[in-house]
N, CA, C and O atoms as a DFTB+ gen file, in Angstrom:
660 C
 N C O
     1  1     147.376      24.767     133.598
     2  2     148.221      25.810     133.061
     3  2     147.929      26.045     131.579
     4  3     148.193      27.194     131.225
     5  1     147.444      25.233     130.616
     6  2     147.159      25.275     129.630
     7  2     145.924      25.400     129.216
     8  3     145.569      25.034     128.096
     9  1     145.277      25.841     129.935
    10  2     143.626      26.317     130.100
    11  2     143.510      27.815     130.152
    12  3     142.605      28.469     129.633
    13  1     144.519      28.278     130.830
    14  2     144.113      29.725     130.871
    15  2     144.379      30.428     130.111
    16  3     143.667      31.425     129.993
    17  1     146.015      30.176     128.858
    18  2     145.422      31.236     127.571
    19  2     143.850      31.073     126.850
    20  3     143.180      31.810     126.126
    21  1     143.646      29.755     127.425
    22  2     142.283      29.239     126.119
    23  2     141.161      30.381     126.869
    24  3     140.262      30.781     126.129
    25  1     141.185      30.869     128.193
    26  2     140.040      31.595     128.982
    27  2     140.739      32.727     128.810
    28  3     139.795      33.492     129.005
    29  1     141.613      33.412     128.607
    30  2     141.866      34.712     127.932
    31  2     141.303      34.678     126.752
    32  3     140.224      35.267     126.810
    33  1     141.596      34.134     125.375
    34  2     141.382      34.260     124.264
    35  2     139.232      34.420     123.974
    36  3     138.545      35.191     123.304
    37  1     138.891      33.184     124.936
    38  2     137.367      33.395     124.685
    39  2     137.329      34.598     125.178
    40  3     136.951      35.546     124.490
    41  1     137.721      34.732     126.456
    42  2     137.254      35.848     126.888
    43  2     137.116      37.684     126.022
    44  3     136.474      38.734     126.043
    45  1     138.419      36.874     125.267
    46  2     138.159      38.587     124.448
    47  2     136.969      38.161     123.217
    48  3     135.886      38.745     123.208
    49  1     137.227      37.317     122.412
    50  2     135.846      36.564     121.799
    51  2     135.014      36.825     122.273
    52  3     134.108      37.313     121.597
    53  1     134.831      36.645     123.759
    54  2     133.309      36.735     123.951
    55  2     133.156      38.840     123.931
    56  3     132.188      39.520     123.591
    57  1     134.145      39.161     124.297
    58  2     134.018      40.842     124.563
    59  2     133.836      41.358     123.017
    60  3     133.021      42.192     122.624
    61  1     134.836      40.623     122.221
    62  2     133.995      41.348     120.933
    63  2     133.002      40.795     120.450
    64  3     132.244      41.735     120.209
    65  1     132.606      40.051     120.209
    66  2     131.199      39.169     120.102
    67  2     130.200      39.933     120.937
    68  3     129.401      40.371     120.109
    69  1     129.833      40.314     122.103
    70  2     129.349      41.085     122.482
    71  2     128.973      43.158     122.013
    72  3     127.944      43.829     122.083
    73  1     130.372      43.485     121.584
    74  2     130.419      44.556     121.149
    75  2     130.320      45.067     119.926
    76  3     130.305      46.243     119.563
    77  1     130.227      43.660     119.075
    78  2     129.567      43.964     117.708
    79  2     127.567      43.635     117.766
    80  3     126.788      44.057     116.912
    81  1     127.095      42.643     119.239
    82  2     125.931      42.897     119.366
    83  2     125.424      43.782     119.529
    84  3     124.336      44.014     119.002
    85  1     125.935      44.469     120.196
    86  2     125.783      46.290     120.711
    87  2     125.630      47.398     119.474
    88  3     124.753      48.241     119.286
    89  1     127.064      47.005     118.549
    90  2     126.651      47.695     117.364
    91  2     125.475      47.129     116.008
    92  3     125.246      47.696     114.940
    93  1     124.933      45.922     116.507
    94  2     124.495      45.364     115.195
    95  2     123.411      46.303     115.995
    96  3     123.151      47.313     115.342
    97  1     122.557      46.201     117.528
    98  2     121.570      46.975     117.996
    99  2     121.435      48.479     118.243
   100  3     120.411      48.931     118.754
   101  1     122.447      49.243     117.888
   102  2     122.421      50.388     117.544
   103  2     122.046      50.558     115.846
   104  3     121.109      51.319     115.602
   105  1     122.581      50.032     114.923
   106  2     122.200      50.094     113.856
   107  2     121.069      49.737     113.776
   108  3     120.425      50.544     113.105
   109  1     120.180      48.488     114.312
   110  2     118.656      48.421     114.233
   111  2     117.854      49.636     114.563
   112  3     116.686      49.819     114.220
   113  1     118.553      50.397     115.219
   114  2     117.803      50.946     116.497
   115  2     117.353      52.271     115.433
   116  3     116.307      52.902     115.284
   117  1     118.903      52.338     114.704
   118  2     118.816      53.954     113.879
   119  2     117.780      53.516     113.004
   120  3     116.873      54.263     112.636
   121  1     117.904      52.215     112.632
   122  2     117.024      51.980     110.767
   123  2     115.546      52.097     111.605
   124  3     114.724      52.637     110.864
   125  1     114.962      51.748     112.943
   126  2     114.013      51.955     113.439
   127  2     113.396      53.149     113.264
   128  3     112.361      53.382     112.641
   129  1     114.330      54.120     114.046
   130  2     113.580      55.488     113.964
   131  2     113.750      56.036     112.839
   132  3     112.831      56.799     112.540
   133  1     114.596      55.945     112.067
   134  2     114.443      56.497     110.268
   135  2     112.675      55.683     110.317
   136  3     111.689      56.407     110.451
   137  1     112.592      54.751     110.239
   138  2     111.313      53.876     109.634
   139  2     110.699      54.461     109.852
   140  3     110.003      54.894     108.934
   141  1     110.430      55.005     111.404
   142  2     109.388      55.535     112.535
   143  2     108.838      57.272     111.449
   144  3     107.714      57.710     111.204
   145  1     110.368      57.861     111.029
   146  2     110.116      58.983     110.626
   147  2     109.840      59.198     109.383
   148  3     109.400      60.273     108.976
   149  1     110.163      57.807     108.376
   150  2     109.768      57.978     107.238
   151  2     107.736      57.482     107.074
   152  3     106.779      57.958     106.464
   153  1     107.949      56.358     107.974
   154  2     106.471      56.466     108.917
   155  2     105.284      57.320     108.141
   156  3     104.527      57.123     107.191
   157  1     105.595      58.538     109.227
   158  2     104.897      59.848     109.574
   159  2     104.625      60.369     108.361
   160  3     103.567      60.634     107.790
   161  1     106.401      60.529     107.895
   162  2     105.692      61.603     106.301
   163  2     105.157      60.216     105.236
   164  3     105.024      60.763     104.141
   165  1     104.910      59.182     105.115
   166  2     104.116      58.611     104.023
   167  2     102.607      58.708     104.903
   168  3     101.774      59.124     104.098
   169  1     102.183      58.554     105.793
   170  2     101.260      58.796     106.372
   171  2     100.431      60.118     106.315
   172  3      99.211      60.285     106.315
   173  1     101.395      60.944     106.270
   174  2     101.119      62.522     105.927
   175  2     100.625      62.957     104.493
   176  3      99.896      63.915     104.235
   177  1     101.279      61.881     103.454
   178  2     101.063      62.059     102.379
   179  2      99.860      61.654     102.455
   180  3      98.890      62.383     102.252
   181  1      99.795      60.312     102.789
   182  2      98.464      59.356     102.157
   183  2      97.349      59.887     102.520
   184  3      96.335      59.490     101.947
   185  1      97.194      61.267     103.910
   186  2      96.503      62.034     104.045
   187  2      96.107      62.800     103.105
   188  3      95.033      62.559     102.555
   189  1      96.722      63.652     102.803
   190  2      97.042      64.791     101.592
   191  2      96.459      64.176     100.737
   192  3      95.401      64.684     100.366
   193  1      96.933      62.717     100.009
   194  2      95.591      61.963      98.837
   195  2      94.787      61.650      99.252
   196  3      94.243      60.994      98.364
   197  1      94.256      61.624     100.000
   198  2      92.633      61.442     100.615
   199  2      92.146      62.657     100.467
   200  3      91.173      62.663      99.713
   201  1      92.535      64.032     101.029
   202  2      92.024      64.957     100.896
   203  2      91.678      65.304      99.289
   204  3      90.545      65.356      98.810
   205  1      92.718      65.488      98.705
   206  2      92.686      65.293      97.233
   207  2      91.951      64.632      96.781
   208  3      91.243      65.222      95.964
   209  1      91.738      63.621      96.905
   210  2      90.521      62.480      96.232
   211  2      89.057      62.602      96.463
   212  3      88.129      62.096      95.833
   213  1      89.049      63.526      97.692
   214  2      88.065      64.308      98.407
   215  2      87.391      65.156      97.517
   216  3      86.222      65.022      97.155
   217  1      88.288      66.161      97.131
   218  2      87.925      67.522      96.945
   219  2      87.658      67.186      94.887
   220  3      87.165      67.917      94.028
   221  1      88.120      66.101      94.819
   222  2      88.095      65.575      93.370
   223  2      87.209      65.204      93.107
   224  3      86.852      65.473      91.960
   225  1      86.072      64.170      94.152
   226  2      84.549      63.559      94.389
   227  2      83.735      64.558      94.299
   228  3      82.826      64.549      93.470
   229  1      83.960      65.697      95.239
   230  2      82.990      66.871      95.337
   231  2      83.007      67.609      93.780
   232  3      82.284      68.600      93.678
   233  1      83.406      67.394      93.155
   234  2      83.727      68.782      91.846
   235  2      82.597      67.971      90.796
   236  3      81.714      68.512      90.129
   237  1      83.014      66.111      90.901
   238  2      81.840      65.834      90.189
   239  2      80.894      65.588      90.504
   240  3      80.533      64.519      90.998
   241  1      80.029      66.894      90.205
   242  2      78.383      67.114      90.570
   243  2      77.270      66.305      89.551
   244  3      76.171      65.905      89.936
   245  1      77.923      66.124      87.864
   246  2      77.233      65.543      87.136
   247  2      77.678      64.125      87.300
   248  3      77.141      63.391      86.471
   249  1      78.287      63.670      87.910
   250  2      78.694      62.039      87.728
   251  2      78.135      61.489      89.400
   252  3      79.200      61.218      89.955
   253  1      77.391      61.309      90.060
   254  2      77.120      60.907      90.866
   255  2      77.769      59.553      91.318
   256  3      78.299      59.418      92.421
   257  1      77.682      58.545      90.360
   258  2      78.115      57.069      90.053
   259  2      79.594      57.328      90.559
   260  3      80.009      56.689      91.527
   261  1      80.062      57.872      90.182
   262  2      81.960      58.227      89.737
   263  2      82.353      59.212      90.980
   264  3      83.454      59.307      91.523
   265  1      81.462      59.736      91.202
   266  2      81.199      60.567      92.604
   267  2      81.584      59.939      94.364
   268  3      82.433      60.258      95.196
   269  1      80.608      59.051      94.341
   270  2      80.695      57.668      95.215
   271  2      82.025      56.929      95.185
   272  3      82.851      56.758      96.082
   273  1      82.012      56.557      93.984
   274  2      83.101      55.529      94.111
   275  2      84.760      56.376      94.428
   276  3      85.851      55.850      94.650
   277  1      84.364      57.940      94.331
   278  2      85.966      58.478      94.845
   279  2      85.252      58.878      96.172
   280  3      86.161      58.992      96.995
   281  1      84.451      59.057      96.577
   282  2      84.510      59.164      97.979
   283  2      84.942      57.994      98.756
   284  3      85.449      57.987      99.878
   285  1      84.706      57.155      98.103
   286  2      84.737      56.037      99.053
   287  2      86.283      55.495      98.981
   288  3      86.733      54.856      99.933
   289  1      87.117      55.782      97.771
   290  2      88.589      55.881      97.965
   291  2      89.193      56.713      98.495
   292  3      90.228      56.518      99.133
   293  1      88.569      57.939      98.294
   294  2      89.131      58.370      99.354
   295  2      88.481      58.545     101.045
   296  3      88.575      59.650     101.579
   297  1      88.123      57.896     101.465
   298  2      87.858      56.703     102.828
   299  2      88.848      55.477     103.337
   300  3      89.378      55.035     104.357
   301  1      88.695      55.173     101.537
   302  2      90.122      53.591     102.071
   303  2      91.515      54.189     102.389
   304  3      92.321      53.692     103.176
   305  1      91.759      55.788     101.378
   306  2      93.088      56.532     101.622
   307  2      93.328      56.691     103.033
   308  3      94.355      56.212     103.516
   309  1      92.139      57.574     104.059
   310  2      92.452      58.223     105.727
   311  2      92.227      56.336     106.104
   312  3      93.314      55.953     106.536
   313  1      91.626      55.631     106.083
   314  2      92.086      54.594     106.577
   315  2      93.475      54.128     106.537
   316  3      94.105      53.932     107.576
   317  1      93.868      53.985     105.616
   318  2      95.373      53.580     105.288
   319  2      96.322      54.705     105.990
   320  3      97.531      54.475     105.975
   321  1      95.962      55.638     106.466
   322  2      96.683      56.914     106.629
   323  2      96.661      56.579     107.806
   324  3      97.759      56.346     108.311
   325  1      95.560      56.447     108.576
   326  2      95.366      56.021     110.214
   327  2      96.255      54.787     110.602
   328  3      96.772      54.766     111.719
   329  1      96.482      53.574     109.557
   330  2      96.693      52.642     109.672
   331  2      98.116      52.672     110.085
   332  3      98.642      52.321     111.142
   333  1      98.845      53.407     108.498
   334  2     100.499      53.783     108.599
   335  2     100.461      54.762     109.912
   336  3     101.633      54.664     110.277
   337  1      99.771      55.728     110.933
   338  2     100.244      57.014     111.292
   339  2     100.405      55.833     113.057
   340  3     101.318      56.035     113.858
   341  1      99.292      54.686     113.277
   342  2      99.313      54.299     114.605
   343  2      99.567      53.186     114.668
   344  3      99.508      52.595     115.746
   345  1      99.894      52.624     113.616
   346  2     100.977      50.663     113.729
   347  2     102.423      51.346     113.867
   348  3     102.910      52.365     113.377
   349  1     102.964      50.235     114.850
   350  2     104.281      50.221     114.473
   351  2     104.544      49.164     113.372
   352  3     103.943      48.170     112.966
   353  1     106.141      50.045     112.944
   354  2     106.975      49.108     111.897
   355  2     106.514      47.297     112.017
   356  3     105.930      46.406     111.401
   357  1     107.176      47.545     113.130
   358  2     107.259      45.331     112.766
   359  2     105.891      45.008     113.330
   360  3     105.764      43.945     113.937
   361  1     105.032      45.682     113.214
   362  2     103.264      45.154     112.982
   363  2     103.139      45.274     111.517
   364  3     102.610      44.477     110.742
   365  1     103.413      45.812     111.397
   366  2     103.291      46.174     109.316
   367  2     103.539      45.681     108.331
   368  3     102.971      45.517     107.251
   369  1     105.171      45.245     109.101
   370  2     105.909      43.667     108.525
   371  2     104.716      42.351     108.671
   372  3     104.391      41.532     107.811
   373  1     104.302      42.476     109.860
   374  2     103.555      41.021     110.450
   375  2     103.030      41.002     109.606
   376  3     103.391      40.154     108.790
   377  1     101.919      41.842     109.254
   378  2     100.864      42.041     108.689
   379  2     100.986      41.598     107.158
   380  3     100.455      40.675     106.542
   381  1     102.045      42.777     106.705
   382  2     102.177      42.100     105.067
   383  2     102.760      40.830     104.915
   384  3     102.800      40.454     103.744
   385  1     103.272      39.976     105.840
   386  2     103.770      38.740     105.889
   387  2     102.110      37.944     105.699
   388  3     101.882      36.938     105.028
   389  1     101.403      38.512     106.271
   390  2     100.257      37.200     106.661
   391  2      99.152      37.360     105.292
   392  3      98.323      36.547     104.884
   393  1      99.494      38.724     104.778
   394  2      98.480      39.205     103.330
   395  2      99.606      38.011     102.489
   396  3      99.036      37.075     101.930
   397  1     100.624      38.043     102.440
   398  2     101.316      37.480     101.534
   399  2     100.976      36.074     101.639
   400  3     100.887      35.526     100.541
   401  1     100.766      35.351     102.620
   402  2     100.204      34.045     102.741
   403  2      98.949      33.805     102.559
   404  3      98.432      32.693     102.663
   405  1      98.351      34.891     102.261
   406  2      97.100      34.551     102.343
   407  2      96.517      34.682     100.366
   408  3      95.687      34.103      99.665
   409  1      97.328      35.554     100.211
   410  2      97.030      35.998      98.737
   411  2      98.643      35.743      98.308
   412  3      99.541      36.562      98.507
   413  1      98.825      34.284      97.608
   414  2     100.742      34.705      96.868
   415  2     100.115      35.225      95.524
   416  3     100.810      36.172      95.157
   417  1      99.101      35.002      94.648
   418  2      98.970      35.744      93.545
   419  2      99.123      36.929      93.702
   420  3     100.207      37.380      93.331
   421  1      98.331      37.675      94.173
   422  2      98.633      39.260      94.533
   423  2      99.980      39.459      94.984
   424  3     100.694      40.214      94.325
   425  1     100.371      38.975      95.863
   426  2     101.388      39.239      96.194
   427  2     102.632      39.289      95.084
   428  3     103.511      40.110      95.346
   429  1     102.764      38.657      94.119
   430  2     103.194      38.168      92.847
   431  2     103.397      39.356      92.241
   432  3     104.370      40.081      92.034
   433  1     101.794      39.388      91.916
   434  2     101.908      40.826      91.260
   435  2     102.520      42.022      91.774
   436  3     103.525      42.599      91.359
   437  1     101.778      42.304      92.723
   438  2     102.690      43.107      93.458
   439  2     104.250      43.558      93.112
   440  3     104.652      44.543      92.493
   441  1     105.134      42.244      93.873
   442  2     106.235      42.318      93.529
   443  2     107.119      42.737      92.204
   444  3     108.076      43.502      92.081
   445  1     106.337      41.846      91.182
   446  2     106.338      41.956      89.588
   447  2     106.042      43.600      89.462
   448  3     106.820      44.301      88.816
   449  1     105.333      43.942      89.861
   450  2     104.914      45.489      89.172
   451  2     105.627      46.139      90.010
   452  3     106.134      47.061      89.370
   453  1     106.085      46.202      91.499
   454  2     107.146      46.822      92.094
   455  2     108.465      46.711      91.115
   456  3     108.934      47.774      90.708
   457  1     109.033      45.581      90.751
   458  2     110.549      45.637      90.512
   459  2     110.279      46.056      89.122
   460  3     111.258      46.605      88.617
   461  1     109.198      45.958      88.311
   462  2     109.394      46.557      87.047
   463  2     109.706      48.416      87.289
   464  3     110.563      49.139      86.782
   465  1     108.490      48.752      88.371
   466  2     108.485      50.322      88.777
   467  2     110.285      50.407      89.398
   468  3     110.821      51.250      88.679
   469  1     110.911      50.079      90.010
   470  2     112.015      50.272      90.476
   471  2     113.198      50.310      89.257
   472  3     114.057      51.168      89.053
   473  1     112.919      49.076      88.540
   474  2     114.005      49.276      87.322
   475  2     114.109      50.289      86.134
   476  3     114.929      50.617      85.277
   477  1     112.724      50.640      86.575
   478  2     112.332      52.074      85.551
   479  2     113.090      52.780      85.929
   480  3     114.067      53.034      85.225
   481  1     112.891      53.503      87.477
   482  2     113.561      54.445      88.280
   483  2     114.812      54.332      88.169
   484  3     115.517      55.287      87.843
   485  1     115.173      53.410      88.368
   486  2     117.226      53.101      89.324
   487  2     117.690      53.235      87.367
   488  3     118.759      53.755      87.047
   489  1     116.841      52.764      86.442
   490  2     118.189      52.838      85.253
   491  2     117.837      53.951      83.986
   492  3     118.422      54.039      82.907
   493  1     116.659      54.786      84.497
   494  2     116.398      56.217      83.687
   495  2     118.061      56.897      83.194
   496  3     119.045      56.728      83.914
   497  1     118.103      57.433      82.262
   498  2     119.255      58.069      81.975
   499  2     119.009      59.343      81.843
   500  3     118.049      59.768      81.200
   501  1     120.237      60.400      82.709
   502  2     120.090      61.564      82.781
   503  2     119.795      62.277      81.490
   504  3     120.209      61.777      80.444
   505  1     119.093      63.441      81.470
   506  2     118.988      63.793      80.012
   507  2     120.156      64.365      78.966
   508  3     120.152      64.519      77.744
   509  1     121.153      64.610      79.994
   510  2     122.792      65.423      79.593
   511  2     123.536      63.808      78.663
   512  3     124.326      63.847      77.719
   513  1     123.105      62.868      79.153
   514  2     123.940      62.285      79.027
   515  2     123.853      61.309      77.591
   516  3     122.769      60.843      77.242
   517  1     124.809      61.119      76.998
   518  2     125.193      60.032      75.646
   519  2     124.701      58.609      75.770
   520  3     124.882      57.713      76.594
   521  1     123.908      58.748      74.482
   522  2     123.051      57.013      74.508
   523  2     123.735      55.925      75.167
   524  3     123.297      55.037      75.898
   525  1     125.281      56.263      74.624
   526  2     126.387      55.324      74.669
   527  2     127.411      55.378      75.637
   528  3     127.606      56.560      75.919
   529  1     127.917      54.864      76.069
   530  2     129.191      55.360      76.978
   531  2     130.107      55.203      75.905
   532  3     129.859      54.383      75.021
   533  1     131.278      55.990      75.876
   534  2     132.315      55.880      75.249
   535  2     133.105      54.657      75.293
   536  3     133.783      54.348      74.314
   537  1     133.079      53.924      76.355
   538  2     133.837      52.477      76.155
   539  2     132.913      51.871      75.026
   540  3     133.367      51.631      73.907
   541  1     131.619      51.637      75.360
   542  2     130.595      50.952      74.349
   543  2     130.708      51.468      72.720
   544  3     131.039      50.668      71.844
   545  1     130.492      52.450      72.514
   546  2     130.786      53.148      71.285
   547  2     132.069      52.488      70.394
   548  3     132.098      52.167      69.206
   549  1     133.458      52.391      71.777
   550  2     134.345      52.377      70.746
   551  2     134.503      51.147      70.267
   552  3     135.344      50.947      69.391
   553  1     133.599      49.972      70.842
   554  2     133.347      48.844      70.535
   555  2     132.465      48.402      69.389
   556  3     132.383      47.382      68.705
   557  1     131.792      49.645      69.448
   558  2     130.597      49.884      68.502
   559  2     131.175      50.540      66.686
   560  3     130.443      50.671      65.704
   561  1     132.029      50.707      66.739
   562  2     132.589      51.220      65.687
   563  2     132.626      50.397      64.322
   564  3     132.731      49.172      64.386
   565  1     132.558      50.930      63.301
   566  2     132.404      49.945      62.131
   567  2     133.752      49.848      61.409
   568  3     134.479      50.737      60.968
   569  1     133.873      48.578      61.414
   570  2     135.392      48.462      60.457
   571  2     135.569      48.093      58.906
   572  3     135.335      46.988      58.417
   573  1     135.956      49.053      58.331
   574  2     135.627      49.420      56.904
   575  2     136.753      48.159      56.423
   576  3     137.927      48.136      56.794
   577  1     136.095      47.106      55.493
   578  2     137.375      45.945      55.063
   579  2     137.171      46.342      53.536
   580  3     136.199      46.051      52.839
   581  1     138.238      47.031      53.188
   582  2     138.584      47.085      51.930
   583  2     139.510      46.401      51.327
   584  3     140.676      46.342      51.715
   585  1     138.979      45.743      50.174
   586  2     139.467      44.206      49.234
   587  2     140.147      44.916      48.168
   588  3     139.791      45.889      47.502
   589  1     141.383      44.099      48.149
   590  2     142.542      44.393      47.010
   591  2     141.989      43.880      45.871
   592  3     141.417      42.799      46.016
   593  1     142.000      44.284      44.949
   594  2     141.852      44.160      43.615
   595  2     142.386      42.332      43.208
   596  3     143.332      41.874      43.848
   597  1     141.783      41.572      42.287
   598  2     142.272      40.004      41.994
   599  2     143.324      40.602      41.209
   600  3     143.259      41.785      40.877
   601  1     144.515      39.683      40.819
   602  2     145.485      39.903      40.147
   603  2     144.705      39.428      38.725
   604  3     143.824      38.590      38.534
   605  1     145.316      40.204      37.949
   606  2     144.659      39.403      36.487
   607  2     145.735      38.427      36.176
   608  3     146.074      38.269      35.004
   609  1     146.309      37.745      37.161
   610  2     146.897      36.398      36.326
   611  2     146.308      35.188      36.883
   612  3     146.737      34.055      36.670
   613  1     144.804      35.630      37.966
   614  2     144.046      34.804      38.711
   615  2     142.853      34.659      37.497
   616  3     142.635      33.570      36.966
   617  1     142.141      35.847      37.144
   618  2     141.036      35.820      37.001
   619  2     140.730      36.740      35.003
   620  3     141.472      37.476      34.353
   621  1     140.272      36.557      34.904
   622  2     140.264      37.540      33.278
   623  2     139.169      38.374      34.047
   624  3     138.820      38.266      35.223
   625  1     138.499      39.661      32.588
   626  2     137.441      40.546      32.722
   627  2     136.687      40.105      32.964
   628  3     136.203      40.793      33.863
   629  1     136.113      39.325      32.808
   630  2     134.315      38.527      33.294
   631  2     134.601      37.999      34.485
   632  3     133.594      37.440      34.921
   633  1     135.401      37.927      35.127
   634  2     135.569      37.376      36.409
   635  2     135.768      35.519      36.505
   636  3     135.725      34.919      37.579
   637  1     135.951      34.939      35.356
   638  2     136.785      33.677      35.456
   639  2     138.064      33.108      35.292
   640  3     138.731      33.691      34.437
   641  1     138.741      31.941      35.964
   642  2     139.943      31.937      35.858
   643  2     140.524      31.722      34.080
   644  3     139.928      31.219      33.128
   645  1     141.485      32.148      34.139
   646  2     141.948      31.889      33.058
   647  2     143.124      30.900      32.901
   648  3     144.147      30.816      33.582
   649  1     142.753      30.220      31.906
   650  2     143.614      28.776      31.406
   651  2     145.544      29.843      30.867
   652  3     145.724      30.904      30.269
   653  1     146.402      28.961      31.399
   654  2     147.748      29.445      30.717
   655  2     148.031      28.590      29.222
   656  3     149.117      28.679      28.650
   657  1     147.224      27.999      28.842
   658  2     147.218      26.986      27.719
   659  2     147.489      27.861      26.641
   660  3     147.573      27.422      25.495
């Protein structure tokens, strides 16, 4: 008799426990196909700079040397373009997981020059806007301390005390 609230109570435990699995896999599911679609258009781009890097190789006719070496980046670009347009997401993950073990210096850098590029971005200040915020400012304010005069029964004209003798 005292068993069966305990098999009601799991039982709803287990029903919501279950129905937040459902929602944790719908939310994977959305961040998936966002991925899938953000995907496509960086893929699309990295096209677009290949072409660009293309048409940038061809123009230099007097640099032959300098010529080559953008053709051939832009080669590594439609590679990379092919790469992002026909891996899936969590191959991509795999992948930069196993570059990262294989190279942590690079990887280092990487990171390092990512979060410097990000902190640039995320803390730019609009151009409308005041160096200062007004809370900061009013903290910032200068407080003028103006000194009372010595009594002359402290001090004489030259500025030493004076004897009552």
């Amino acid at each position: 008799m005292a068993k069966s609230p305990l098999k009601r109570s799991n039982a709803r435990h287990s029903s919501a426990n279950g129905a937040a699995h459902r929602i944790v896999d719908d939310v994977l599911a959305l961040a998936a196909t966002l991925a899938r679609s953000r995907k496509d258009y960086g893929a699309d781009k990295l096209q677009m700079l290949a072409q660009s890097t293309r048409d940038f190789a061809s123009s230099l006719a007097d640099m032959p040397n300098l010529r080559v070496q953008m053709a051939t980046a832009a080669d590594s670009l439609e590679g990379l373009s092919d790469y992002v347009m026909h891996t899936e997401v969590e191959q991509m993950v795999h992948d930069a997981g196993t570059f990262a073990r294989r190279h942590p210096l690079a990887t280092l850098g990487i990171t390092v020059a990512s979060g410097i590029v990000a902190s640039r971005y995320f803390m730019q200040r609009p151009a409308g806007r005041k160096a200062a915020s007004p809370r900061r400012a009013s903290r910032r304010k200068t407080v003028t301390v103006t000194r009372k005069p010595a009594s002359r029964s402290r001090t004489g004209t030259n500025g030493h005390a004076r004897t009552n003798a």
